[in-house]
N, C-alpha and C positions, 0 to 999 in steps of 0.2 A: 609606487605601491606594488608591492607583489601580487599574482595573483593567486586567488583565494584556490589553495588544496583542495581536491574532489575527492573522498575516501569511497573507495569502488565496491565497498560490501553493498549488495543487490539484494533484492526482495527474496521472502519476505522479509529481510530486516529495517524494511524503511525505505529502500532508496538512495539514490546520491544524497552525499551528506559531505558540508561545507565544511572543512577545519580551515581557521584564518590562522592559525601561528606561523609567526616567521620562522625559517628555518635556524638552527642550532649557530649554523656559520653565520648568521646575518643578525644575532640577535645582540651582540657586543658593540657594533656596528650602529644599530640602531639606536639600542641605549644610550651612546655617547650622544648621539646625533640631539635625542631627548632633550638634554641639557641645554643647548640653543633655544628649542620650543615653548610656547607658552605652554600653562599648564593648568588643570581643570581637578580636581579632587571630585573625583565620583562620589554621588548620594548614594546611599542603602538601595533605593529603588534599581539606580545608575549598575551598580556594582552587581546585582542580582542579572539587569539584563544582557551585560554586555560579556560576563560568563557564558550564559548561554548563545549568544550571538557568536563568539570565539567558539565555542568546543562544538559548535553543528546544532546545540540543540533549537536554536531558530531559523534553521536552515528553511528557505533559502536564501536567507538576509548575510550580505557580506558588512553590515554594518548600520550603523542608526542611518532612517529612512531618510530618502531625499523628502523635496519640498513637494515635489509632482506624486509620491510614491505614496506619500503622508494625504492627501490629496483624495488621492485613489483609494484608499484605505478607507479612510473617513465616510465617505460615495458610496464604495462600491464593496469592501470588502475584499480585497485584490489588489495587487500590486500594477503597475502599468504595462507590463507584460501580462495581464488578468492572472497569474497566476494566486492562488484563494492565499489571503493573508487576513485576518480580520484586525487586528489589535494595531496601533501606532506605535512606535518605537523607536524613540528620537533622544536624543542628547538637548533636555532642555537646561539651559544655563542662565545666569542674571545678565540683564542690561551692560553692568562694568563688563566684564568677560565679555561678552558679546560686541561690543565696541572697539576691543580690543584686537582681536581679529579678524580676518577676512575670509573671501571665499578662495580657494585655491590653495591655501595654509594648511600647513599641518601644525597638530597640535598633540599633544602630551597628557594620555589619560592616566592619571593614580588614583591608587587607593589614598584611604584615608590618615597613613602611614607614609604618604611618599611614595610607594612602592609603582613602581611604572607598569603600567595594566597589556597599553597598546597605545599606539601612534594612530591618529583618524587624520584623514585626509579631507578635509570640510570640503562639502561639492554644495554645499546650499546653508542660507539660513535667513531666516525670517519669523515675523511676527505672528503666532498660530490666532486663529480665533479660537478664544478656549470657550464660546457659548455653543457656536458648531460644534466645535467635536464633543463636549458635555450634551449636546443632545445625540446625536448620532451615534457615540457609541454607548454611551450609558442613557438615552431615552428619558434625559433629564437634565434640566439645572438646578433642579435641590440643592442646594448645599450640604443635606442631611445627609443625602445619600455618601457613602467613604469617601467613593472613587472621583466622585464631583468635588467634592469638600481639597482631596487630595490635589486637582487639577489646579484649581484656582488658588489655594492658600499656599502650596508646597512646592510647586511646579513650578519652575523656573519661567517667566514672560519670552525668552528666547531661544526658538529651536536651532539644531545644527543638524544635518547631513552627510553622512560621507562615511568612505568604506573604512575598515580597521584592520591593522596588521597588529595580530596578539604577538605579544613578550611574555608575560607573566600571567599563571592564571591567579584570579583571586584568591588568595589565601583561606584555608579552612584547618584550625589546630583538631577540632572537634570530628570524632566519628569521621575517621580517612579512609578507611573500610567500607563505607559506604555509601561512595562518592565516583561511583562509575561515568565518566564522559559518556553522551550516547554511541560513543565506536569502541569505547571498552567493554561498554554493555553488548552489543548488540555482538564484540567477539566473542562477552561470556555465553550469552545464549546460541552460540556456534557450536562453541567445544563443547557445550552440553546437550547438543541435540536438541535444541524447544525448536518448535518451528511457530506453533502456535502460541501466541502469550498474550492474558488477557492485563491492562494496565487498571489497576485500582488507585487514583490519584485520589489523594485527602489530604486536606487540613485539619482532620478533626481525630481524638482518640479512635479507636478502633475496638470494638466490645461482641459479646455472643452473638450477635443480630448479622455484623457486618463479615464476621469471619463466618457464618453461614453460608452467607448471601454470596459470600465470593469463593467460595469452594465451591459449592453446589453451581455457580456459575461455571466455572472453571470445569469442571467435571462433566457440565451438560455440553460446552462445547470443546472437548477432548482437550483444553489445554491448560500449560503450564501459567501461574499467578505473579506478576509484580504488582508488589506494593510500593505505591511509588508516593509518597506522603511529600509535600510542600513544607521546605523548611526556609522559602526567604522572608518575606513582607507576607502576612495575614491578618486575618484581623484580630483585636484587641480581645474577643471573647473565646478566642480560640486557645487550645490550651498552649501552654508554656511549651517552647523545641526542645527541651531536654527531657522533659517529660513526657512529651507524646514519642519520639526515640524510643525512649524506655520500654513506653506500653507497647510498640511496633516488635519490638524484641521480645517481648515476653509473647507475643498474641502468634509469632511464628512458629513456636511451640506445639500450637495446637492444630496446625497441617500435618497431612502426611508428608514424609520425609522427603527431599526434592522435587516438589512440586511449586514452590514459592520460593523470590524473591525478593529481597528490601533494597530498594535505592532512593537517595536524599534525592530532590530538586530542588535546588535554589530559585525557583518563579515569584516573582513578584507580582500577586495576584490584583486583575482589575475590577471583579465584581461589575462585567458586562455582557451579562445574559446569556445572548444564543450567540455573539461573537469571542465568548470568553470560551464557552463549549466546543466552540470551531478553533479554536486555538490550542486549547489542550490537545485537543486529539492529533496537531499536526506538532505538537511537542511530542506527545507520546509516540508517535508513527517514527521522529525521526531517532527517539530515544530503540527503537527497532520493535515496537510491539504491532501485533497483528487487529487486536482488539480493544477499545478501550469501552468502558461499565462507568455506567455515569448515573447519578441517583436521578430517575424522570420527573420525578414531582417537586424535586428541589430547582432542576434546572427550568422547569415549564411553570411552576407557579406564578409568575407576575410576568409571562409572557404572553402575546396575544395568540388568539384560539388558531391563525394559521402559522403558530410556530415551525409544530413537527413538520409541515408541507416544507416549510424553508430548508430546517434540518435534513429531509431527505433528499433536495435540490442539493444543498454543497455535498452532500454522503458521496454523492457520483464524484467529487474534484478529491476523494482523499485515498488515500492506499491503506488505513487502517477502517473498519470496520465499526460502529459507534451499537452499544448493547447497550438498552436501557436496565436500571438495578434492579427495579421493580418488577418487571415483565420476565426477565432472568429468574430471580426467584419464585415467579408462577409456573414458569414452564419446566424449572428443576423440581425436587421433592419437594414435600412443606418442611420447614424449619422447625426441629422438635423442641419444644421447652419453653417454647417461648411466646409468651401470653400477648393481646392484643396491646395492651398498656404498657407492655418491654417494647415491643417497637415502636410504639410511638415515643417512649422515652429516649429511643436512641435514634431517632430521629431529629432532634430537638438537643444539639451538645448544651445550647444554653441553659433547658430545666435540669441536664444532669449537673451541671458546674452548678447550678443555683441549691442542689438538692445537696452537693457536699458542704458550700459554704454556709449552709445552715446546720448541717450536721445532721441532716434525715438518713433514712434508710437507704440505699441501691437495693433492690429486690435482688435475691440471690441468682435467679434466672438472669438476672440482664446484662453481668459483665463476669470476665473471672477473678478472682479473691486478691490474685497475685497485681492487677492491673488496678482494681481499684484502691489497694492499699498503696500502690505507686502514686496514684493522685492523691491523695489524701495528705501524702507527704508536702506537696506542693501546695494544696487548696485547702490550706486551712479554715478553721471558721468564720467568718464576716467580724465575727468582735475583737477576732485576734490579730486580725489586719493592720497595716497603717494605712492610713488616711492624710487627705489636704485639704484646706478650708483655704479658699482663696477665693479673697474680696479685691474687689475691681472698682473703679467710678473716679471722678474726679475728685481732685486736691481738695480735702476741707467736707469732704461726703461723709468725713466720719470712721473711714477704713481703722486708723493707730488704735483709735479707743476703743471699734469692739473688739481688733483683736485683740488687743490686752485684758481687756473684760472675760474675753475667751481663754486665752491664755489662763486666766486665773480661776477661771471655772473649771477647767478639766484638772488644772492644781486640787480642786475642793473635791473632787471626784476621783482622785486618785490616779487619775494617769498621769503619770510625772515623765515619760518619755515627748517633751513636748517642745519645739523650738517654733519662736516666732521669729517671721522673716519680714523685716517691715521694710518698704522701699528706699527710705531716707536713713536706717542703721547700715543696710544692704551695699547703698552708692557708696557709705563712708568705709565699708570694710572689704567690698568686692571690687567695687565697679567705681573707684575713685578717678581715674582715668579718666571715663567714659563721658561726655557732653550730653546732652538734650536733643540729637537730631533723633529723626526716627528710625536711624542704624543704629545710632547707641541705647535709644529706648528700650530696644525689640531687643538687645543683649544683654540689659542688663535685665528687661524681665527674664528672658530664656536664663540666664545664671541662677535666679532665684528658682524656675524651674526645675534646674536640675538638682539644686541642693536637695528641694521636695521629694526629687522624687525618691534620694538616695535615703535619706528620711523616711518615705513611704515604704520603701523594698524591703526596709528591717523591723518593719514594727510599728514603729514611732508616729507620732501626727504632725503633720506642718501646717504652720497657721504664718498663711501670704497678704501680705499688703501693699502691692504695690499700684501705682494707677494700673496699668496694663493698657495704656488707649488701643490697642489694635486688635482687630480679633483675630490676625491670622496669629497672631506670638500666643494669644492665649490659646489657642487650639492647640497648637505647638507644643505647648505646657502640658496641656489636658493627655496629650497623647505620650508624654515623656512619660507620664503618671500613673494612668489608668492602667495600663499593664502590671502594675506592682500591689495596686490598692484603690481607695477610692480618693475622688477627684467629684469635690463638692463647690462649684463658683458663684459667688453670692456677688450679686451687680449690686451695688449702693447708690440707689438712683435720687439720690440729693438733687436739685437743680441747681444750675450754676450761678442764680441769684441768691440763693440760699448758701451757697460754699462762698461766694465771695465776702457773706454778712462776715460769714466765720471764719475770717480769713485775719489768724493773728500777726504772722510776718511780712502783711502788704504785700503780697507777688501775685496779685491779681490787679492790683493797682497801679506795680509797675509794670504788670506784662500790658498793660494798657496804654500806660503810657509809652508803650516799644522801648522798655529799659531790659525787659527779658524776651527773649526768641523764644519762639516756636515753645509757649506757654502752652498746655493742654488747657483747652474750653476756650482760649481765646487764638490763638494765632497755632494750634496745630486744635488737628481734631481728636475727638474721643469717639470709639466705635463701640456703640451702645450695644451691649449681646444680644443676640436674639434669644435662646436657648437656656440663660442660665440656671441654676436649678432652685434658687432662690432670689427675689427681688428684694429689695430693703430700703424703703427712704427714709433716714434716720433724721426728716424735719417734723414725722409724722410719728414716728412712732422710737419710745425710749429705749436704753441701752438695755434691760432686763428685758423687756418683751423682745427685741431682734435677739438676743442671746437662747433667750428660752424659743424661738423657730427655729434657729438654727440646731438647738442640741434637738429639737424635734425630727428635723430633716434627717439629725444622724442614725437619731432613733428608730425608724422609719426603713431605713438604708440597712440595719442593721450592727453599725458599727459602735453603738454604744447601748448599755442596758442601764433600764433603772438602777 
């Protein structure tokens, strides 16, 4: 392994800052080498951190955490040299993969194109406890919670270790302009004389309140603005990445002229409190800012009352300066125009997104003309949505007949953009290939998935039927979904004495007599949802009554009108 490049721009622009790319002479070399190697296709999550693990922006990590390092982290917050690192940052992979290699191996990171990322040199790998670290760093095992839900259902069972030497940085076709590494950054803020820059990170629009609150920041402490907005992994309520771009461009309009600037981050956010807050600022420190503005009541809300004491404990281990939003705009001017009800609406992205999709007002004070006519484009009305109705439960619970019943209801109602995906048309036209294990389960629901969701993105409703026994694939589903439209799951909670009465082709009979494998309700299992948003035992109650809840539920939802 080479060792990791030390970029020598010094404070205030951050500090030593790690670039892991091999050099130019060594990269042809390498690549060839690649082809020998096993090889690993990076996740979304994957892809987001090991960008900035290559270009310095998680300096000073030369690559996903060892086992000791991962450890320490989890503990202490710290890496085992104690230098402050709060977040874990690991290469987790499945069991197969994992088996497959060793310690002392190198291996072969791509994209999800093939494209070769970096060579990692495995120095560790083992089996994490994922209820530990679910408590430790997010102070929970909810499931409800994302980042929990995320750890357990999405998260690979097998961490790996070890440094990286980059080849290729992750590909970006979208907005190149505005995609500074932290050492291109921190040259632009050179040649333009900032010495002071305060970092405004968001994942959310940006409206009259926020461009306030960070000028009048900026102004009270003499310095120059980036807006440094989160374009990797956010969450589902957040607005769409070409459209908050948008509004970020339009909203730069309304600084004074070189006093602001916009850069993407690709972070894949954890939604972990006061070690997510200690993370950002040592992303932003290395991306070269002096101060980073953080909303206080957002970040302290469901924190305990000796947060801030903590916060000003690590304040001493950081070279950037942490400014609460709130306090900022107390000590700047007051904020003209804008009423106590505009800020709390732009406090709250969810009641503004919930206030377009119904088609209410924006108060003219609360955003400008040009930015919410940008979303508007995006966030159409709730009735103009697509949607997915997807029923789950076991064989014989009745799934085919309501959705045809449904099916032919939204026929009677005039939505005629309407495809049903039933599990058994589905195996014979998608997934004919595919077996009964619960590899090929969890594929052929995820196919039915995705068809949903491309269904959902334009319009249309998808009405699913497939068992779905597992709830990590319907989650999976839920989340291919929900970002396009709504994602409605109705459990059909038949009993399985009851599905076998009705059980016209005998495969409850033979799965009993062990003539079919790994039969759901008899020899594999079904993962009863917890959450879903309608229940239905169709031995209790008839095909017009479950039909007339569900058009209730959509009703309700907003997705359909009398």
């Amino acid at each position: 392994m080479t060792e990791p490049f030390v970029n020598s721009l010094i404070e205030p622009y951050g500090g030593k800052l790690i670039d892991l790319y091999a050099p130019q002479s060594q990269k042809q070399v390498l690549t060839t080498l690649s082809h020998s190697l096993p090889s690993w296709s990076l996740t979304e999550r994957q892809l987001c951190d090991i960008e900035l693990i290559l270009n310095g922006g998680f300096s000073p990590l030369c690559g996903f955490l060892s086992e000791a390092d991962y450890h320490s982290v989890i503990q202490n917050l710290c890496l085992c040299d104690h230098t402050l690192w709060p977040i874990p940052i690991t290469l987790d992979v499945d069991k197969d993969f994992a088996n497959s290699v060793n310690v002392n191996e190198k291996i072969a990171l791509r994209d999800a194109e093939g494209v070769l990322i970096a060579i990692m040199h495995i120095s560790d790998k083992w089996q994490p406890d994922k209820s530990r670290e679910a408590q430790n760093i997010f102070g929970s095992n909810d499931k409800n919670h994302p980042a929990v839900n995320f750890l357990f259902h999405k998260t690979g069972d097998i961490y790996l270790g070890g440094n990286l030497t980059g080849i290729t940085p992750p590909t970006h076709y979208d907005y190149t302009k505005l995609r500074y590494s932290p050492a291109q950054l921190r040259k632009k803020f050179v040649s333009a004389g900032w010495h002071k820059i305060i970092a405004f990170q968001t994942q959310n629009t940006m409206h009259r309140f926020e461009q306030a609150v960070t000028l009048r920041s900026a102004q009270h402490h003499g310095a120059h603005l980036l807006i440094h907005p989160v374009t990797g992994m956010t969450k589902p309520e957040d607005a769409d990445y070409y459209s908050r771009i948008r509004c970020y461009q339009h909203i730069l309009k309304h600084y004074p002229q070189n006093t602001v600037a916009l850069n993407l981050l690709p972070l894949a956010m954890r939604t972990a409190g006061l070690r997510e807050l200690l993370w950002h600022a040592i992303i932003q420190q290395n991306f070269g800012c002096t101060h980073f503005l953080i909303d206080e009541k957002h970040i302290f809300s469901k924190e305990k009352a000796n947060t801030k004491l903590e916060l000003k404990k690590y304040q001493n281990k950081l070279n950037i300066r942490i400014i609460p939003f709130n306090k900022s705009a107390d000590e700047a001017n007051p904020i003209d125009k804008i009423s106590s009800n505009e800020k709390k609406l732009g406090n709250s992205p969810v009641e503004f997104y919930q206030r377009l999709k119904r088609g209410l007002e924006i108060p003219p004070g609360f955003s400008y003309p040009e930015i919410v006519a940008e979303l508007r484009k995006t966030h159409p009305l709730t009735q103009q949505r697509g949607f997915t109705v997807f029923f789950t439960g076991l064989s014989g619970a009745g799934k085919s007949t309501l959705a045809n019943a449904l099916l032919m209801k939204f026929y009677e109602l005039g939505r005629m953009r309407v495809t049903l995906l039933d599990g058994d048309i589905v195996r014979k036209k998608l997934s004919s290939e595919l077996g009964f294990s619960k590899q090929h389960r969890n594929l052929h629901v995820e196919r039915i998935g995705y068809v949903a969701s491309e269904i959902t993105k334009i319009g249309g409703i998808a009405i699913c039927a497939p068992i779905a026994p597992y709830a990590k694939t319907r989650y999976a589903v839920r989340e291919m979904i929900s970002p396009y439209g709504g994602f409605i799951e109705v459990h059909l909670s038949t009993s399985l004495s009851v599905c076998e009465k009705r059980d016209r082709k005998g495969l409850y009979a033979k799965a009993r007599q062990g003539k079919i494998a790994e039969f759901t309700g008899i020899s594999a299992p079904y993962e009863i949802p917890e959450n879903p948003d309608l229940i239905i035992d169709t031995s209790t109650v008839s095909v017009k009554k479950a039909i007339h809840e569900i058009l209730l539920k959509l009703e309700s939802l907003g997705y359909i009108t009398n």
